[in-house]
N, C-alpha and C positions, 0 to 999 in steps of 0.2 A: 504493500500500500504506500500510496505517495504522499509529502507532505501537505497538509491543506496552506490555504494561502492564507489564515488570520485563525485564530484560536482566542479565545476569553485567556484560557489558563494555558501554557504547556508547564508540562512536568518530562522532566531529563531525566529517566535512569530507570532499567525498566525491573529492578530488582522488589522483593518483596514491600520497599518504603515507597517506590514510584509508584508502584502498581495499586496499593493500597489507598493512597491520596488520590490518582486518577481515579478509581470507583467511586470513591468518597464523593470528590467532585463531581463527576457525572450522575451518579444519583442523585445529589441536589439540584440536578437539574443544570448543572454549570456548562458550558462547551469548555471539553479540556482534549490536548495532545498531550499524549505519551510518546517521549523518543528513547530510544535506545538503541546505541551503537552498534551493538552485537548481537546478540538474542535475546531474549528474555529470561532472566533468572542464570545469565549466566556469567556474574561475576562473583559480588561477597556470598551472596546468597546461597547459590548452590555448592559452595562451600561448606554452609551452615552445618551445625552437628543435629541441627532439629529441637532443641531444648524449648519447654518453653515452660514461665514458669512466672511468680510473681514475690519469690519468698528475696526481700530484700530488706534493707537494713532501715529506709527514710520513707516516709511517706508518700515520696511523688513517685518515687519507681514501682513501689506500692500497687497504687492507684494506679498507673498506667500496665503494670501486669495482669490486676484483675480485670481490667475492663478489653484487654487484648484476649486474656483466658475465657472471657465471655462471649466474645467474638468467636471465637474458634471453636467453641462448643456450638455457634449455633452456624457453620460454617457452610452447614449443608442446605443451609434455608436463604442464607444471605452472607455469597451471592449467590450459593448454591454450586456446590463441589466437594465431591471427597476430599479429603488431603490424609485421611490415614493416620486421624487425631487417635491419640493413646494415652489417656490419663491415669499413669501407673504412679505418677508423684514423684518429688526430686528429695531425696537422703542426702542428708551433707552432714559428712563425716566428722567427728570435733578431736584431731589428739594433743591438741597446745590447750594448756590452760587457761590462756588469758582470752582464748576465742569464745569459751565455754559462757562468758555471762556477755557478753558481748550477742550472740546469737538468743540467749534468753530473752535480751531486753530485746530485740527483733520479730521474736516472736511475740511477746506481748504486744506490742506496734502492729503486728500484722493482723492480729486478732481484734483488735480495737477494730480496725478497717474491714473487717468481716472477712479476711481470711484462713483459713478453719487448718492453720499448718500447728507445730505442736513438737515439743521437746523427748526427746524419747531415751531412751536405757540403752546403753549397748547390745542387749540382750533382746530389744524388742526391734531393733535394726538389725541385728544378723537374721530374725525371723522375717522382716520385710528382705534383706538383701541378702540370699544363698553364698551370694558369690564373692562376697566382700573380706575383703581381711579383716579383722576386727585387732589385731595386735598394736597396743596403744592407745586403742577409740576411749575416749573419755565420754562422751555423749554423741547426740546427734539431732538432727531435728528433721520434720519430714513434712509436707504438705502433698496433699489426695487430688487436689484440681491441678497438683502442675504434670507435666508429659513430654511429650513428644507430638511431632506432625511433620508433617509432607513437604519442604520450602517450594521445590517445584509444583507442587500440586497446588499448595498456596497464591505462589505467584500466576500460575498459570487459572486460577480461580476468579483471582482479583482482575485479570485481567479481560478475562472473559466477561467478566460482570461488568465492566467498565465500556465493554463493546456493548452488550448488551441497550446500554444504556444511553447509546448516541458517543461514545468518546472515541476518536481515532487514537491508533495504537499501530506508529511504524516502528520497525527494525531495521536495523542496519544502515542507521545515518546516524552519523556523529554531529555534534553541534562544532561550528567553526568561529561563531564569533556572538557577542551583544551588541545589540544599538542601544545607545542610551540617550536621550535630550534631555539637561537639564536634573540629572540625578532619576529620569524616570526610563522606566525600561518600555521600547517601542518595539524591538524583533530581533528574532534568533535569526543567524544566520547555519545555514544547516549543508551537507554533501549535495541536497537535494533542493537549496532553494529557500530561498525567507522565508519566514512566519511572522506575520503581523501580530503582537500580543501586546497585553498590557502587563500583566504580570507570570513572571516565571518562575517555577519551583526547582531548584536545585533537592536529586534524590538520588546523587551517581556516586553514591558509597566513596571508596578510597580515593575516585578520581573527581569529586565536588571540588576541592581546588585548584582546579583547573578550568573550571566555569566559573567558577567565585574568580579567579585572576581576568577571565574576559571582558568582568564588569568590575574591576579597579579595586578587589577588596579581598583580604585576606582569609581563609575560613582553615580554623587549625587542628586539620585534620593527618592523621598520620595513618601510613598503609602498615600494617608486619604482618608477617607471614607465620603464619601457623599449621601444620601437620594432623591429621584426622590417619587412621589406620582400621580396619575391621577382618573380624575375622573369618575365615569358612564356616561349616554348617557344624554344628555343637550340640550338644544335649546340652539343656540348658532349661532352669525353671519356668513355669509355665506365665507366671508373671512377676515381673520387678520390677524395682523404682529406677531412674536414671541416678544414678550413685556416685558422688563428689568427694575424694577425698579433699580436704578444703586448703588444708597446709600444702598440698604438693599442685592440687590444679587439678589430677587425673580425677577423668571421668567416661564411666562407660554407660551403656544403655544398649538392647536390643536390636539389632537391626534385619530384618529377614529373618534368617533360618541360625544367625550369628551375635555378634556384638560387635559395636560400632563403639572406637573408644579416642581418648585424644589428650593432651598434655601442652599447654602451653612451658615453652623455655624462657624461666625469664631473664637468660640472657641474650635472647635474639632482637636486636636492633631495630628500631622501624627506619621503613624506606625503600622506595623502590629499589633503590641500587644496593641497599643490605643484601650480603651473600643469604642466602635459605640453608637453614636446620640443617647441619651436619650428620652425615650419617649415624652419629653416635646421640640422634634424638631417641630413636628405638632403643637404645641400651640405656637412658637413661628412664624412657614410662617403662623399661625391665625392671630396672632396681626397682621403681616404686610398686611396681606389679607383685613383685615376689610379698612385699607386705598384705595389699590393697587389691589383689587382683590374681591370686596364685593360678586360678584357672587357666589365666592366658597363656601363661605358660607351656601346657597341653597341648592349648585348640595352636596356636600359629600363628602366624600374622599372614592373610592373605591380600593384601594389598593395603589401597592406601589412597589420600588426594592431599595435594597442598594448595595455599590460594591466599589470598590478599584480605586482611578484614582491617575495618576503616576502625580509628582510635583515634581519641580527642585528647588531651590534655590530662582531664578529670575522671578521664575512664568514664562517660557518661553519653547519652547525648546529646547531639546540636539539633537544637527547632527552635527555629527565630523569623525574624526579616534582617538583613543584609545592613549594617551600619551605614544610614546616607542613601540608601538605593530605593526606590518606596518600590512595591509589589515584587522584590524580589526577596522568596524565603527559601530557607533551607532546612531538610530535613534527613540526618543521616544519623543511625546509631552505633555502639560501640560493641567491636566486636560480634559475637551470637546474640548480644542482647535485640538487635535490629529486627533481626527475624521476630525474636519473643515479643515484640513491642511495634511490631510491627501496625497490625488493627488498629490499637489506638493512635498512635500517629499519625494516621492516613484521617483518622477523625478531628485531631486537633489542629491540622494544618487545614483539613476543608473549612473548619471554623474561623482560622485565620483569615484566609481567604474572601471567606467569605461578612468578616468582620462580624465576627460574632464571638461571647465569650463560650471559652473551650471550656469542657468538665474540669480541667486541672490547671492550675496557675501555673504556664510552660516558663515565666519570667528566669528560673531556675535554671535552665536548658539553653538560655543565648549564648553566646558567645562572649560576653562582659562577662561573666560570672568566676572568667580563670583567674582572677585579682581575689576571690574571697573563699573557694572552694579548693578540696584536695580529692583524691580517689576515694574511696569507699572499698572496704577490702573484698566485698563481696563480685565488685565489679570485676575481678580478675579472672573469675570462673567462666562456665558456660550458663 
């Protein structure tokens, strides 16, 4: 499909955050384009390990996990798609002590908010997780509404529904340039020809700063590279939680007939010109396996994907408008969390957009916020 010659909205990036604001948008009735350079779903996204989940430490990631988890339970109705949601719940392992009341006062936070997650015994997490190492767990904590889903099924969902709905949706055109008059944005310049718009969404994960530099303005977003591995077909129990050891990063979950597992390094560098994860990633989710994962051991490693996930500063994400630029916003999140937070996004930017106030006060999530905010330990996981 070819570009139109004027659009209300376009939205750049046609990853699980584009996909989900163009449906947003077009259901309210907006005329929006979605571009995307390469295919659909096939940059951070398909990457994705598939987590999704809402058990966080502050109230706004909170709120935007349960209202993404309520999306996606009712996934099949609106827009109407399978995506191969799996609500077996996410176990986060506790063996430092100092994490132990830190995750308490979280879960009481989370409960206040009506999320029904919950502190548990070491002994009541090896009965949720078969497969888990328990040597050293001090505690754990577990929430029932978080899981797993489809990213591809997702995005190809959202995308669908966004057709559906009057929105055009081309592939394989990159955006080349901004017009701007005046601090206001007039047209995309695209492989295939202008787009007359008034306002643009930036949603192109690691590569937004590069659209954000078209229209004169910084957006501090950083690409690293992280390793996912899964394994062949296993005997394996008949359900389980996605299971986090918390101190080391590793984390595995179900995949097929196998398990799909993954470890961030955190000495691997962001950037695109950053060398990728040394052969000696594998032997280092080994070491932590032999504690947290003896099975793997066993079953083998039968492959694997690496790939690009977009990171901010704060380990959080970016959803704002563009400092100085009117109608141009941005919306990209961190890491796996993009995917999990994906739905609500796609609703707090239509809000934007469409000038209206969103369910959650996103003021947290601009880009000014790195002068007063730090990471959040939880944001390091999946």
């Amino acid at each position: 499909m070819s570009v139109p010659a004027r659009a209300e909205v376009v939205v750049v990036g046609g990853g699980i955050t584009g996909t989900s604001i163009a449906f947003h948008l077009a259901e309210a009735g907006v005329e929006v384009c979605l571009l995307e350079r390469s295919e659909l779903a096939s940059g951070s996204t398909s990457r994705a390990a598939g987590g999704i989940r809402a058990q966080f430490s502050d109230p706004l990631n909170i709120l935007l996990g349960l209202r993404s988890l309520e999306a996606f339970a009712r996934f099949g109705e609106r827009p109407g798609a399978e995506i191969d949601l799996d609500q077996v719940g996410y176990l986060f392992l506790l063996d430092r002590p100092e994490d132990v009341p830190v995750f308490e006062r979280s879960v009481a936070l989370q409960n206040e908010l009506g999320l029904p997650s919950r502190v548990m015994t070491v002994e009541d997490a090896g009965q949720l997780s078969p497969l888990a190492g328990l040597e050293g767990v001090l505690a754990a904590t577990f929430c029932p509404l978080d899981g797993t889903a489809n990213p591809e099924a997702v995005v190809q969902g959202y995308a669908g529904g966004a057709r559906r709905h009057g929105a055009t949706v081309v592939t394989g055109c990159a955006v080349t340039g901004v017009e701007l008059d005046a601090d206001e944005i007039r047209a995309l310049r695209t492989e295939q020809g202008p787009i007359e718009t008034g306002t643009l969404v930036c949603a192109a994960g690691v590569w937004s700063p590069e659209l954000a530099r078209m229209a004169g303005f910084d957006l501090p977003v950083e690409p690293v590279f992280r390793e996912v591995g899964f394994t062949g077909p296993a005997e394996l129990p008949e359900c389980f939680p996605l299971t986090v050891d918390f101190s080391t990063g590793l984390y595995f979950h179900r995949e097929g007939p196998g398990l799909l597992f993954g470890m961030a390094d955190p000495d691997q560098p962001p950037g695109f010109d950053a060398p990728a994860p040394e052969p000696g990633w594998l032997e280092k989710v080994v070491e932590v396996a032999e504690r947290r994962l003896p099975r793997l051991l066993d079953m083998g490693v039968a492959g694997g994907w690496r790939g690009y996930y977009d990171m901010s500063p704060d380990h959080n994400a970016l959803v704002g408008e563009a400092p100085g630029i009117a109608r141009f916003l941005y919306a990209t999140g961190f890491s796996g969390h993009g995917f999990l937070q994906g739905p609500a996004i796609g609703e707090i930017v239509r809000d934007l957009v469409l000038e209206r106030e969103p369910f959650v006060d996103v003021s947290p999530l601009t880009v000014e916020r790195f002068e007063r905010s730090a990471p959040r330990p939880e944001h390091n996981v999946i």
